[in-house]
Each structure stands twice: as structure tokens, then as C-alpha cells.
Biopython code that builds the backbone (N, CA, C, O; Angstrom):
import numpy as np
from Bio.PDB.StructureBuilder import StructureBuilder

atoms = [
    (1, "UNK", "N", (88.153, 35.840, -44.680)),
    (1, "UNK", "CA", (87.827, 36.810, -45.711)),
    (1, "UNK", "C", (86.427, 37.363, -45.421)),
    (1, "UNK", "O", (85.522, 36.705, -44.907)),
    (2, "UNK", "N", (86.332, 38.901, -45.884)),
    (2, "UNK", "CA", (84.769, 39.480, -44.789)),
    (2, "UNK", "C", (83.919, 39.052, -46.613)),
    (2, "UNK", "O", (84.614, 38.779, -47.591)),
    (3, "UNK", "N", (83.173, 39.074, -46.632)),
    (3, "UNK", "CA", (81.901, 39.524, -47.538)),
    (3, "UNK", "C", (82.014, 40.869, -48.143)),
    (3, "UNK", "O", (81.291, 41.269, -49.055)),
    (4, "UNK", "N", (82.700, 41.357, -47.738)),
    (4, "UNK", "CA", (82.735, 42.994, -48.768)),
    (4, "UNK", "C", (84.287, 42.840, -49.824)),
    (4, "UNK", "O", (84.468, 43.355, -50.928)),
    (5, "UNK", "N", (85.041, 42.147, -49.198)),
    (5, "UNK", "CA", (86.057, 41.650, -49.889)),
    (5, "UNK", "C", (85.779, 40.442, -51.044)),
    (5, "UNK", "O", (86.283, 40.512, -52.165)),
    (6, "UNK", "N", (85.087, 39.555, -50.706)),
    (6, "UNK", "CA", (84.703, 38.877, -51.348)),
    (6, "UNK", "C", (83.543, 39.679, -52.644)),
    (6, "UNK", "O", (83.634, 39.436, -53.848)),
    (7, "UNK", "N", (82.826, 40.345, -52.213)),
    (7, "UNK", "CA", (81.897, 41.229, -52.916)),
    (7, "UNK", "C", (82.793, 41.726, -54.010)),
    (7, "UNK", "O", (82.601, 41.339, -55.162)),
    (8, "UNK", "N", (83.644, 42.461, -53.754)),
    (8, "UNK", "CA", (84.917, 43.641, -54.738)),
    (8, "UNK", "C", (85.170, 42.639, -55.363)),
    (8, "UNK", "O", (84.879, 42.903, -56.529)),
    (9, "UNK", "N", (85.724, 41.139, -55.267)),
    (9, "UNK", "CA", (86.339, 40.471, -56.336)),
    (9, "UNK", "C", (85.457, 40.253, -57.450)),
    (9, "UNK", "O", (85.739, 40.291, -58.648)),
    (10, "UNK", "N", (84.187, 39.984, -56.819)),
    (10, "UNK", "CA", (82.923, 39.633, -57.967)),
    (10, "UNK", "C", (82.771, 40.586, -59.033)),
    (10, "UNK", "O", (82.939, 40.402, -60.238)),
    (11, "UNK", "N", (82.344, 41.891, -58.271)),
    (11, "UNK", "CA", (82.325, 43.505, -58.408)),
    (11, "UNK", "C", (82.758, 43.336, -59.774)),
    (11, "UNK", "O", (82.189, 43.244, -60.862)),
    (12, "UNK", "N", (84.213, 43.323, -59.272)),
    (12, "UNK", "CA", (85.603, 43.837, -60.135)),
    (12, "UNK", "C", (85.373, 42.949, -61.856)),
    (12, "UNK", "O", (85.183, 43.491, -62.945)),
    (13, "UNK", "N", (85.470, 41.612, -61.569)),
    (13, "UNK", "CA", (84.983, 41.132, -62.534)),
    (13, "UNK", "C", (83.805, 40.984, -63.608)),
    (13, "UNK", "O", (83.791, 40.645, -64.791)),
    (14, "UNK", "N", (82.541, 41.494, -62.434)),
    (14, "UNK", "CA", (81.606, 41.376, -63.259)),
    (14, "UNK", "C", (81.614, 43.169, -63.836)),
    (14, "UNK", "O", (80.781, 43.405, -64.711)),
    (15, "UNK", "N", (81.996, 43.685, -63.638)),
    (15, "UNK", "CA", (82.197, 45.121, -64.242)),
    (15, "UNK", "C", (82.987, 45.589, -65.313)),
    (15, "UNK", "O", (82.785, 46.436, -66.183)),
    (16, "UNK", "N", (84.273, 44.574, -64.959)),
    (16, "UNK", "CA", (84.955, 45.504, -65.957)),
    (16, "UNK", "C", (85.072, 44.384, -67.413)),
    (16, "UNK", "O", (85.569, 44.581, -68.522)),
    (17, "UNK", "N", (84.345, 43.114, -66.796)),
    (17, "UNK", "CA", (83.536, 42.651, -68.412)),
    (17, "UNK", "C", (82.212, 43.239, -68.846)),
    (17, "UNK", "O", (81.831, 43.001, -69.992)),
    (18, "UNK", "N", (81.781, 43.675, -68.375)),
    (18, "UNK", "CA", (80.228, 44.366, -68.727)),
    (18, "UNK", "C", (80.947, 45.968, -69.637)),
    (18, "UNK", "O", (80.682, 46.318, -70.787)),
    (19, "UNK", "N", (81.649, 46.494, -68.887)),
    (19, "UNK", "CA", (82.420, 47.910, -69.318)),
    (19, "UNK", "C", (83.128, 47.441, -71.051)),
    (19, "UNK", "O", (83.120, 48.233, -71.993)),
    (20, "UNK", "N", (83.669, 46.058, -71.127)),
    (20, "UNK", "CA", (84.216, 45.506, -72.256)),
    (20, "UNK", "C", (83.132, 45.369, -73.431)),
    (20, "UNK", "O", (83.269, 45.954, -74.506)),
    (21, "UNK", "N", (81.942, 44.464, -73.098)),
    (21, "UNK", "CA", (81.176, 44.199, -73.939)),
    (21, "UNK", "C", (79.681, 45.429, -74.328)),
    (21, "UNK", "O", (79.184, 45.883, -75.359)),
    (22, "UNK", "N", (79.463, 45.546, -73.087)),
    (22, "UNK", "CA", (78.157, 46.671, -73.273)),
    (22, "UNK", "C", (78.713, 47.777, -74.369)),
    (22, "UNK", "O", (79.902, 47.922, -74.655)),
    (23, "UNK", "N", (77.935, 48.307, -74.760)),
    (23, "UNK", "CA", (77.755, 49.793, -75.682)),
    (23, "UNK", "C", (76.459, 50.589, -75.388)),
    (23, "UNK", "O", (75.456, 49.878, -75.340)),
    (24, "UNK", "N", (76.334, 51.450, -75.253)),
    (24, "UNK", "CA", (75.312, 52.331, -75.826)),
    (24, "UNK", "C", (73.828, 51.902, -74.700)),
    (24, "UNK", "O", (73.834, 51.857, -73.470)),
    (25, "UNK", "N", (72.740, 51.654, -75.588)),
    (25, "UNK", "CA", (71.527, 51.074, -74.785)),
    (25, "UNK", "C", (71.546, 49.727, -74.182)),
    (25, "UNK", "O", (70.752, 49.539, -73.260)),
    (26, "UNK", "N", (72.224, 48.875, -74.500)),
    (26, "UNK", "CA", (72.529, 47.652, -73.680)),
    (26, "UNK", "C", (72.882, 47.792, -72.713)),
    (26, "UNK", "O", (73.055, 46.732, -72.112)),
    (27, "UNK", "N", (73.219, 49.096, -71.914)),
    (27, "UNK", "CA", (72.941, 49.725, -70.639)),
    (27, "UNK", "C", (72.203, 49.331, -69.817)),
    (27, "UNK", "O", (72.534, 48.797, -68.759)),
    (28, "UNK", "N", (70.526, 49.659, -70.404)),
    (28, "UNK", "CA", (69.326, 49.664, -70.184)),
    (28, "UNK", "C", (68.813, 48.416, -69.467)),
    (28, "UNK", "O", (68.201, 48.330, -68.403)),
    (29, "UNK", "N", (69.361, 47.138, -70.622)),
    (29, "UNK", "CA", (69.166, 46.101, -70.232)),
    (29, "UNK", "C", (69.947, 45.493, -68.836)),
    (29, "UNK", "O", (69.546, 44.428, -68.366)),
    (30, "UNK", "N", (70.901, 46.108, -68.302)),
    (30, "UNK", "CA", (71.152, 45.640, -67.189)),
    (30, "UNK", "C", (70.649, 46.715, -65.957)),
    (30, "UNK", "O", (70.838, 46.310, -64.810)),
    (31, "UNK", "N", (69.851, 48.424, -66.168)),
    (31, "UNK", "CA", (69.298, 48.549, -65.568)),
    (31, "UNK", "C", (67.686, 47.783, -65.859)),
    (31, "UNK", "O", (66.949, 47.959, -64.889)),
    (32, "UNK", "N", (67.391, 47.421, -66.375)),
    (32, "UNK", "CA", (65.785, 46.659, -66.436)),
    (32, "UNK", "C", (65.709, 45.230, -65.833)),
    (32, "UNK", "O", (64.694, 44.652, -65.443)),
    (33, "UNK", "N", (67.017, 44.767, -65.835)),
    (33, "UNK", "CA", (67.328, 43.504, -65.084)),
    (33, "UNK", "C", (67.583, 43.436, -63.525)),
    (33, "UNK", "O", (67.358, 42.524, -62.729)),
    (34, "UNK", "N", (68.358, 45.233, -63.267)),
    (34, "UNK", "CA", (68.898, 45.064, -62.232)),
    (34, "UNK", "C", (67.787, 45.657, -60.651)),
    (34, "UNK", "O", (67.993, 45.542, -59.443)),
    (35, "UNK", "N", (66.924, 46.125, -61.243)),
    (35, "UNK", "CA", (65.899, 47.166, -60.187)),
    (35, "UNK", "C", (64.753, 45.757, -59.951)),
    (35, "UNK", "O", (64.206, 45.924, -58.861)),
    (36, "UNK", "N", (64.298, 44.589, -60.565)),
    (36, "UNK", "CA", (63.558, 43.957, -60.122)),
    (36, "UNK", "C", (64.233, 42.589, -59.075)),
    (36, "UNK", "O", (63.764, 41.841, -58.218)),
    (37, "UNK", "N", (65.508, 42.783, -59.689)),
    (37, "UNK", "CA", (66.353, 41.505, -58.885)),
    (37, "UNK", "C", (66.934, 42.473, -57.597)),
    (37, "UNK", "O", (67.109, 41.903, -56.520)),
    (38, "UNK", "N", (67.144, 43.508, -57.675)),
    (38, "UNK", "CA", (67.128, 44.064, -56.333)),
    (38, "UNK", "C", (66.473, 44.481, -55.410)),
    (38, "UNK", "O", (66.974, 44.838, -54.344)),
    (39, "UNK", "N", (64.707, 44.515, -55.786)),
    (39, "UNK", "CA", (63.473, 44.461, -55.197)),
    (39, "UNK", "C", (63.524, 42.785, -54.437)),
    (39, "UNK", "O", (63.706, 42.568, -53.239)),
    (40, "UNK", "N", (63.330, 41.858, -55.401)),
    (40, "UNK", "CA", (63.091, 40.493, -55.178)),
    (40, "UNK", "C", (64.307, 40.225, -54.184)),
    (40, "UNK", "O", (64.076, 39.743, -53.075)),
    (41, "UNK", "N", (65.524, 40.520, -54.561)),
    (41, "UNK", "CA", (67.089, 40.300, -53.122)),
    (41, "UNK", "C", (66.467, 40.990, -51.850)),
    (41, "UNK", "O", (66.537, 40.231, -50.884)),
    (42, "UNK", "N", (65.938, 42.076, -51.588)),
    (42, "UNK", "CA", (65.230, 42.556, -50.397)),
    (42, "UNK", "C", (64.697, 41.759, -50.239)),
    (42, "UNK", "O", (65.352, 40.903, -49.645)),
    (43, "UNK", "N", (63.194, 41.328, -50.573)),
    (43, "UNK", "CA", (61.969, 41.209, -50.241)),
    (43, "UNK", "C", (62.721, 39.476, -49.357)),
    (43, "UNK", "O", (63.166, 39.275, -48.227)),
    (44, "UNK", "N", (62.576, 38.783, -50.283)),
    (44, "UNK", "CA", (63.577, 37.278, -50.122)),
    (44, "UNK", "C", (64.883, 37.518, -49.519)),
    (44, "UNK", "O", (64.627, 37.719, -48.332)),
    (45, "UNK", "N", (65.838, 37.585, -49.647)),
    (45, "UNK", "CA", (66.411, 37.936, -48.188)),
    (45, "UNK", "C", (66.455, 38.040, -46.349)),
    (45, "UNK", "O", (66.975, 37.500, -45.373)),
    (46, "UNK", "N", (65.399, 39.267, -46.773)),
    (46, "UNK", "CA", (65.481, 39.524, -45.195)),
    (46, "UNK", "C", (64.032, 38.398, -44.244)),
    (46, "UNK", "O", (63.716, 38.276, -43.061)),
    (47, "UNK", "N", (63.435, 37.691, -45.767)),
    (47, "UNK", "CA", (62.295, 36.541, -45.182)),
    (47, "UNK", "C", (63.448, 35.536, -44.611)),
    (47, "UNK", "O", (63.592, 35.260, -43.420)),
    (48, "UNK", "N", (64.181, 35.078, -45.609)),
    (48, "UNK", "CA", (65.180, 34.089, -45.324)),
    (48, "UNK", "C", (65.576, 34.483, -44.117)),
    (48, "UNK", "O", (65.028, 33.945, -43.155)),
    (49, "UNK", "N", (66.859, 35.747, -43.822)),
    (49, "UNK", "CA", (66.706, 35.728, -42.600)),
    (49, "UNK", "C", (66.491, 35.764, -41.286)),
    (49, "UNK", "O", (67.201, 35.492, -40.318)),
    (50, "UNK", "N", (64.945, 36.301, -41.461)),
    (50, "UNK", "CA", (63.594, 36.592, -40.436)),
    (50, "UNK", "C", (63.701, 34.849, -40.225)),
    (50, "UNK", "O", (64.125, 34.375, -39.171)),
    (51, "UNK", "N", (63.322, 34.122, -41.209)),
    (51, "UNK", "CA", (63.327, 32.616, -40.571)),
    (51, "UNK", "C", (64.194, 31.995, -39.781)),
    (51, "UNK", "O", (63.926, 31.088, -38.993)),
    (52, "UNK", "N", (65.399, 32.554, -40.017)),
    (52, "UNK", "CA", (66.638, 31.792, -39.319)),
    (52, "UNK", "C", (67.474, 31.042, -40.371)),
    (52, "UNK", "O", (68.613, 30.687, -40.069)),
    (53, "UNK", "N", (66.892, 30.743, -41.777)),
    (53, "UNK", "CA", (67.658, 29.620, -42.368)),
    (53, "UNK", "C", (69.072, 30.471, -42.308)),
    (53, "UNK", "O", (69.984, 29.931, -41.682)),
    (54, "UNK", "N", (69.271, 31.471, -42.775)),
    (54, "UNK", "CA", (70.869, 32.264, -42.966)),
    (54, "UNK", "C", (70.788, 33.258, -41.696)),
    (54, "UNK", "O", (69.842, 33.908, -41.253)),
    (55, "UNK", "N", (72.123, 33.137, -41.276)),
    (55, "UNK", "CA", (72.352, 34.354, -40.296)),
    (55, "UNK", "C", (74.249, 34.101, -40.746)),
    (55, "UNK", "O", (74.867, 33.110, -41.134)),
    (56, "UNK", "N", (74.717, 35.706, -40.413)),
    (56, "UNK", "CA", (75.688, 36.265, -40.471)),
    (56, "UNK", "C", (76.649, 36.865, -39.555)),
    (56, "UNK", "O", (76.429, 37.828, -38.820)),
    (57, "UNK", "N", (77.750, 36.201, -39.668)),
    (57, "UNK", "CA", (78.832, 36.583, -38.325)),
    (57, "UNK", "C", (78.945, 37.982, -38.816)),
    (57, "UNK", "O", (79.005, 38.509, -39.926)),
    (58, "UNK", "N", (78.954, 38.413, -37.513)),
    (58, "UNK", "CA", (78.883, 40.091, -37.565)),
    (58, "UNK", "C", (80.363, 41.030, -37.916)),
    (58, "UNK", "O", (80.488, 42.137, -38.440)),
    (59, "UNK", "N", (81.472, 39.975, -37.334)),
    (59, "UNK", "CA", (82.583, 40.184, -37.843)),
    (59, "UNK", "C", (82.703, 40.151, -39.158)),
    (59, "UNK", "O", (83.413, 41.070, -39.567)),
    (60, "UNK", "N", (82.217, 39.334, -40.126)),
    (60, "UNK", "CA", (82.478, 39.096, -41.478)),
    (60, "UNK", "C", (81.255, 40.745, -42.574)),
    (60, "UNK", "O", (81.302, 40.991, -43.779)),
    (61, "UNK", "N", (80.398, 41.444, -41.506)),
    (61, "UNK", "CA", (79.561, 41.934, -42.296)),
    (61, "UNK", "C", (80.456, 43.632, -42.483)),
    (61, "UNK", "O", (81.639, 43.784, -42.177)),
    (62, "UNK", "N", (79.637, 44.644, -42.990)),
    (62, "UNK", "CA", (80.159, 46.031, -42.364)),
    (62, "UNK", "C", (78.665, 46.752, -41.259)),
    (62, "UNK", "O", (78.686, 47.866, -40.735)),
    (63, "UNK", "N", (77.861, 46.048, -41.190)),
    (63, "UNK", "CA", (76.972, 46.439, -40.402)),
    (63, "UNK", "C", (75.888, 46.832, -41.069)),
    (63, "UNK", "O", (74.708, 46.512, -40.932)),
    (64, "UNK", "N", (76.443, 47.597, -41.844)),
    (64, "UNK", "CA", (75.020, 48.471, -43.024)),
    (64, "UNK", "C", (73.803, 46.895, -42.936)),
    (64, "UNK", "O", (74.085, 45.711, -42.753)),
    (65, "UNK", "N", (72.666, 47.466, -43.123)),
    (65, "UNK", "CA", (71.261, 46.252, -43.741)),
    (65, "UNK", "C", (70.503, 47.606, -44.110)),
    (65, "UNK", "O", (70.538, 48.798, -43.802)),
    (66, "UNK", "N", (69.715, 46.641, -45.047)),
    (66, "UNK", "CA", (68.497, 47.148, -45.473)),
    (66, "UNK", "C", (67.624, 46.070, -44.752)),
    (66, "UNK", "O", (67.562, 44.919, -45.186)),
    (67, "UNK", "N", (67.017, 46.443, -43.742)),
    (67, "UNK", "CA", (65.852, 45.607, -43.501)),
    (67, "UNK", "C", (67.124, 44.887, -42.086)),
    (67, "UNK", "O", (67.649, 45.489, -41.150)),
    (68, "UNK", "N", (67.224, 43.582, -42.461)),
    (68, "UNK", "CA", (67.520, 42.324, -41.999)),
    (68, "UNK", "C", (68.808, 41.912, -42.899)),
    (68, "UNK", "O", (69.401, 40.922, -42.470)),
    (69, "UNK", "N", (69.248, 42.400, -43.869)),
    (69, "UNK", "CA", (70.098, 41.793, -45.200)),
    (69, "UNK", "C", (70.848, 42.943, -44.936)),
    (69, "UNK", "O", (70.527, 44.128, -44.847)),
    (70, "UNK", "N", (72.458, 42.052, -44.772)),
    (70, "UNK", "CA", (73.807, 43.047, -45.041)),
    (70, "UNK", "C", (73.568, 43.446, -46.162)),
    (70, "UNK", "O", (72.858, 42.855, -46.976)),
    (71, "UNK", "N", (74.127, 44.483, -46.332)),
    (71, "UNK", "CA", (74.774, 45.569, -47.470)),
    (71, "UNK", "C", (75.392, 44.386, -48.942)),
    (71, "UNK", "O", (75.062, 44.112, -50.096)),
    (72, "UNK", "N", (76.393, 44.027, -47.985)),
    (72, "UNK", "CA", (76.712, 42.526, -48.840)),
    (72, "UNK", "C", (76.104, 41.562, -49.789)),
    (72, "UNK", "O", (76.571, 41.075, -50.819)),
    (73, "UNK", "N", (74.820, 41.377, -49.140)),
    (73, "UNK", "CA", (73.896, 40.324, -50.118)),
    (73, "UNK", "C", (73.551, 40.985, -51.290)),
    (73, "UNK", "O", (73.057, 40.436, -52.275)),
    (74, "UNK", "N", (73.861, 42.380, -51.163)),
    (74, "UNK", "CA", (73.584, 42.829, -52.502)),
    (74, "UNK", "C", (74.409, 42.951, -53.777)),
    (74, "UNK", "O", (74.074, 43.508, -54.823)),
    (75, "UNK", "N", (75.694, 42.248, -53.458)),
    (75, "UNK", "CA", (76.953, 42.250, -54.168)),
    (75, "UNK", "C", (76.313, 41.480, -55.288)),
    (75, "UNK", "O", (75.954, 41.831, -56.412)),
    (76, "UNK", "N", (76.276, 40.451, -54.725)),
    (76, "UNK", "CA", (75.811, 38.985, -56.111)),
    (76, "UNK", "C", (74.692, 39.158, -56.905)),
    (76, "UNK", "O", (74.479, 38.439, -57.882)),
    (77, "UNK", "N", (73.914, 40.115, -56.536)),
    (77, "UNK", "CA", (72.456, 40.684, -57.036)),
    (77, "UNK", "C", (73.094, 41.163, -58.232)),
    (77, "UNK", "O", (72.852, 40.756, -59.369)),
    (78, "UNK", "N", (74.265, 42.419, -57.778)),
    (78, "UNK", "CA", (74.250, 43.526, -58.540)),
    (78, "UNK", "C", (75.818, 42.981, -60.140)),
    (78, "UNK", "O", (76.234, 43.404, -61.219)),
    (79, "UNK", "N", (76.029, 41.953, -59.254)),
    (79, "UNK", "CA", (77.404, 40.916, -60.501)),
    (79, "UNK", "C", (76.429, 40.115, -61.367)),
    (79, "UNK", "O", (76.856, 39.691, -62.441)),
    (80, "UNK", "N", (75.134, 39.859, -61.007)),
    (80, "UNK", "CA", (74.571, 38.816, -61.860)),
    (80, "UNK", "C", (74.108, 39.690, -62.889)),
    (80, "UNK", "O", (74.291, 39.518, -64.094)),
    (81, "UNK", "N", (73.185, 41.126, -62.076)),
    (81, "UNK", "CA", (72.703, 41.809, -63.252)),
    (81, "UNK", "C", (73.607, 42.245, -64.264)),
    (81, "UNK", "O", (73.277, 42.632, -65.385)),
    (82, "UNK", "N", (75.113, 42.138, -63.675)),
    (82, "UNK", "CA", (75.716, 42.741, -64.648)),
    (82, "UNK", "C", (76.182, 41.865, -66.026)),
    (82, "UNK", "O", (76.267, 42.080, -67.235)),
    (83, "UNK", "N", (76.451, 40.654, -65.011)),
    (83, "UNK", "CA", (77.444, 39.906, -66.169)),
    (83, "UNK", "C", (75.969, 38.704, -66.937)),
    (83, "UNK", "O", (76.254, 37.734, -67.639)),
    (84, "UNK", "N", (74.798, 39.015, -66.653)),
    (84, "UNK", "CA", (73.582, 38.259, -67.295)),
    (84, "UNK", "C", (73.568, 39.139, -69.165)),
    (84, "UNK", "O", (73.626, 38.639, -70.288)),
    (85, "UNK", "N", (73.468, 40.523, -68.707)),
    (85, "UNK", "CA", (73.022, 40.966, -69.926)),
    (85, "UNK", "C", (74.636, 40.552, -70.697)),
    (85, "UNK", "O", (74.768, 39.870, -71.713)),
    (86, "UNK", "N", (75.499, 41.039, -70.066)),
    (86, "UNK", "CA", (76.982, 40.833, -70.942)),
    (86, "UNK", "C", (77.052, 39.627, -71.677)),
    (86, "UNK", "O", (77.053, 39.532, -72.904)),
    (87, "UNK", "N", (77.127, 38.424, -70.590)),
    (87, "UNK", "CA", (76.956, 37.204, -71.306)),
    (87, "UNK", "C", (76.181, 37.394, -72.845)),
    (87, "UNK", "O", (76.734, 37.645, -73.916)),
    (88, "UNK", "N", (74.655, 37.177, -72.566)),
    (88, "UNK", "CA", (73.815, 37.370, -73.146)),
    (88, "UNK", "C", (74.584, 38.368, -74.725)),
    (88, "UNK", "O", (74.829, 37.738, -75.754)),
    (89, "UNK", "N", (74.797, 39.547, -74.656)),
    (89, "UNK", "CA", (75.520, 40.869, -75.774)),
    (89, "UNK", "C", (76.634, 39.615, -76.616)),
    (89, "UNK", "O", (76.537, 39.163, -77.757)),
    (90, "UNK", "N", (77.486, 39.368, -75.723)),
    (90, "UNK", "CA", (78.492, 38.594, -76.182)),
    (90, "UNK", "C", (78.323, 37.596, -77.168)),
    (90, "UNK", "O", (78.584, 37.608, -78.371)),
    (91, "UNK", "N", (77.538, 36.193, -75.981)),
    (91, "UNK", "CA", (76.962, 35.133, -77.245)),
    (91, "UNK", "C", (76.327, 35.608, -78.468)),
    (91, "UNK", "O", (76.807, 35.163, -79.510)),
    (92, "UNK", "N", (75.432, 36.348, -78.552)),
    (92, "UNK", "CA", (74.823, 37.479, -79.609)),
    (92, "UNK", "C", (75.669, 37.844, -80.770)),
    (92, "UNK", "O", (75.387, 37.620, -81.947)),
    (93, "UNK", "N", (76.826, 38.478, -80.282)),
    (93, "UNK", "CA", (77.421, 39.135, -81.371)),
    (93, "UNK", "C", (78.612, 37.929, -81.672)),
    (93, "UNK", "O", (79.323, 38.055, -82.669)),
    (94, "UNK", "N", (78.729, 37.146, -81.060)),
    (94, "UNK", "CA", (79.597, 35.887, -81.119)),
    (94, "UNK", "C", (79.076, 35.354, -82.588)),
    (94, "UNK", "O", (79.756, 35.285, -83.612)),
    (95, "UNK", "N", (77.748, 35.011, -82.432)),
    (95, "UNK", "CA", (77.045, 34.506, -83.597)),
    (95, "UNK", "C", (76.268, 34.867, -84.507)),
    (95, "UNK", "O", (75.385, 34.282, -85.133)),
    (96, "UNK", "N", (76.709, 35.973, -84.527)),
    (96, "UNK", "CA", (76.404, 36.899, -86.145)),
    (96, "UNK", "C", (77.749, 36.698, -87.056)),
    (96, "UNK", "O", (77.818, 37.205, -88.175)),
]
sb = StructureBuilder()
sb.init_structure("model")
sb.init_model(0)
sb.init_chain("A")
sb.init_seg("    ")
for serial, (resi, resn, name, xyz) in enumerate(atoms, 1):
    if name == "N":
        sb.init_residue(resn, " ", resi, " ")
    sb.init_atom(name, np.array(xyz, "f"), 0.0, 1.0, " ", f" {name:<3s}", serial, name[0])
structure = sb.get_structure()
């Protein structure tokens, strides 16, 4: 299974629960979450794999990087920002 496939399943899930629970400006909150965790996924990333600890079969990538970091590593960045604020909306209105 490549990493971009694996990416879409995350994707898929963390989206179309965020699309369920979000409304309106709670938008916001997963862009205000999502532009510093995708600064920090660069920056950390491509150190990680400047060091050597992670490296990536080239078969499993699509080639794209920013830097040193597949395209890919940015999947889990962009599912956390999503499904962090959702979670978060959910428990919220769970307990009102």
C-alpha cells in the first residue's frame, strides 16, 4: 500500500467528520490549528530526515517534497488538524 493511499483513507475520514460536526467559524479553528502544525511538519520533518532517522521507499512515495518530506507526511498533519478541532466541537456540544 503507497502512502498516498493510505493518506486518502485518513483524508476521507478525517473530513467528512469535520464536514459533519463543524459549522460556521469553527472553520477558523482548524485553519488556526492547521498553518502552525504545517510550519512545525516542515521544519521537523525534513530535520528528521536530513538525520537519517526516517527515509522512504521511493516506490511507496509520489515524488513531490517540500524540502526533504514527501508530499505524504503532510496527510497526518492535515487529518489531525482536522479531526482535533471536530473532536474538541463534538465533546463540547455533547455536554451542554
Amino acid at each position: 500500500m503507497t502512502y498516498s493511499i493510505l493518506n486518502a483513507i485518513f483524508l476521507a475520514i478525517a473530513a467528512s467528520s469535520a464536514l459533519a460536526i463543524l459549522r460556521g467559524k469553527q472553520w477558523l479553528t482548524v485553519a488556526k490549528v492547521l498553518l502552525p502544525m504545517l510550519l512545525l511538519t516542515t521544519v521537523f520533518d525534513n530535520l528528521i530526515i536530513a538525520s537519517g532517522i526516517v527515509a522512504y521507499d521511493p516506490n511507496n512515495i509520489s515524488g513531490i517534497k517540500i524540502g526533504l518530506a514527501p508530499i505524504e507526511d503532510f496527510g497526518y498533519t492535515i487529518a489531525a488538524a482536522l479531526l482535533m478541532p471536530t473532536i474538541w466541537f463534538f465533546v463540547e456540544k455533547r455536554n451542554k
